[in-house]
C-alpha positions as CSV (number, residue, x, y, z in Angstrom):
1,X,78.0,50.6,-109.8
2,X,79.6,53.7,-111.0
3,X,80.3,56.8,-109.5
4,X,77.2,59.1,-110.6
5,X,74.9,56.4,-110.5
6,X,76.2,55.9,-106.4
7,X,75.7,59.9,-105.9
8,X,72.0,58.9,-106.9
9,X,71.3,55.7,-104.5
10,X,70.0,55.8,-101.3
11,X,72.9,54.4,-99.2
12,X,70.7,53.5,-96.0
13,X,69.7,50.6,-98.4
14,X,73.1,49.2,-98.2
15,X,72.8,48.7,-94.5
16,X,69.7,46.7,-95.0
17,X,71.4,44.6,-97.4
18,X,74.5,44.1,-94.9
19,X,71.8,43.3,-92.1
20,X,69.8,41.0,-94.2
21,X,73.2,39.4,-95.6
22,X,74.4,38.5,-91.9
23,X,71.1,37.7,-90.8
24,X,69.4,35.8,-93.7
25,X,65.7,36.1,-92.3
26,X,63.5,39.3,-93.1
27,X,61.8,38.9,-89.6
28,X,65.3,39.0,-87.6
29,X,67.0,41.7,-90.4
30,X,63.3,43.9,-89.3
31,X,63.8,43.5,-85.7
32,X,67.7,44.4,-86.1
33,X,66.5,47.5,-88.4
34,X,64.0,48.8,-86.0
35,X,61.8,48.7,-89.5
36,X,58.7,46.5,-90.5
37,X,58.9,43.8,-92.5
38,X,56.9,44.9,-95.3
39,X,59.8,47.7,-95.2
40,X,62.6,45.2,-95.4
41,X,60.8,43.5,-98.2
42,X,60.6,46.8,-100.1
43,X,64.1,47.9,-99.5
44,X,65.4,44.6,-100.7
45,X,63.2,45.2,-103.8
46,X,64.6,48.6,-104.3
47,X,68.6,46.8,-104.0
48,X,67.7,44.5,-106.8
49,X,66.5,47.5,-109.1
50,X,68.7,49.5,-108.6
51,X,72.1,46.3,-108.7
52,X,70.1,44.7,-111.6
53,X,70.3,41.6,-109.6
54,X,68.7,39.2,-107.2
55,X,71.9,39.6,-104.9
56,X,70.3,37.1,-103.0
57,X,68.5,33.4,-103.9
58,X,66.3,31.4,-102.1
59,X,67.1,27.6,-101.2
60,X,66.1,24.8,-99.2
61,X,68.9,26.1,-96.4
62,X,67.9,29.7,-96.6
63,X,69.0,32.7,-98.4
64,X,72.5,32.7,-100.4
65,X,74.0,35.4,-102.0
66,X,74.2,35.2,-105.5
67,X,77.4,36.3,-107.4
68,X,76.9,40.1,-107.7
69,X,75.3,40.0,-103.9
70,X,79.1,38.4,-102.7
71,X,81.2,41.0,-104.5
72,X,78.8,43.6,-103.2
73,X,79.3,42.1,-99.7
74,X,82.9,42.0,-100.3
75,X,83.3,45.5,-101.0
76,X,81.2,46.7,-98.2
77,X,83.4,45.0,-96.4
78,X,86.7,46.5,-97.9
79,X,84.9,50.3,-97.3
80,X,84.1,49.5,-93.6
81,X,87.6,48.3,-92.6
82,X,89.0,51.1,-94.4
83,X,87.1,53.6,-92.8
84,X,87.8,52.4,-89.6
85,X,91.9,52.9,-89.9
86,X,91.1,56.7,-90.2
């Protein structure tokens, strides 16, 4: 994602997409979120648009993350332990 197209997300989309990444489960990522899951659904929906991507995949053990959804984690990640040193 570049620069001008980040000053146009909606960042609070990226926390549902670190919950739902931890958690796996839409019901459990809701509960986390304090949100619906109908809302959950729909911010998911709005994290593939707007990464072009699945991010994550269904399978017979759950929800994995697909390529772009694992360097997306990763650099969530990087930002949050970089922030913190401040």
């Amino acid at each position: 994602m570049r620069l001008t197209q980040l000053r146009q997300a909606d960042l609070n989309l990226l926390i549902v997409f670190a919950v739902f990444a931890e958690e796996r489960n839409v019901s459990r990522s809701a509960e986390r979120l304090l949100l619906s899951q109908p809302a959950v659904s729909r911010a998911l929906q709005r994290l593939r648009e707007m990464f072009h991507d699945n991010l994550f995949v269904r399978t017979a053990a759950g929800y994995e993350l697909t390529p772009q959804g694992q360097r997306l984690l990763q650099e969530l990640e990087s930002c949050c332990r970089s922030s913190i040193a401040f």
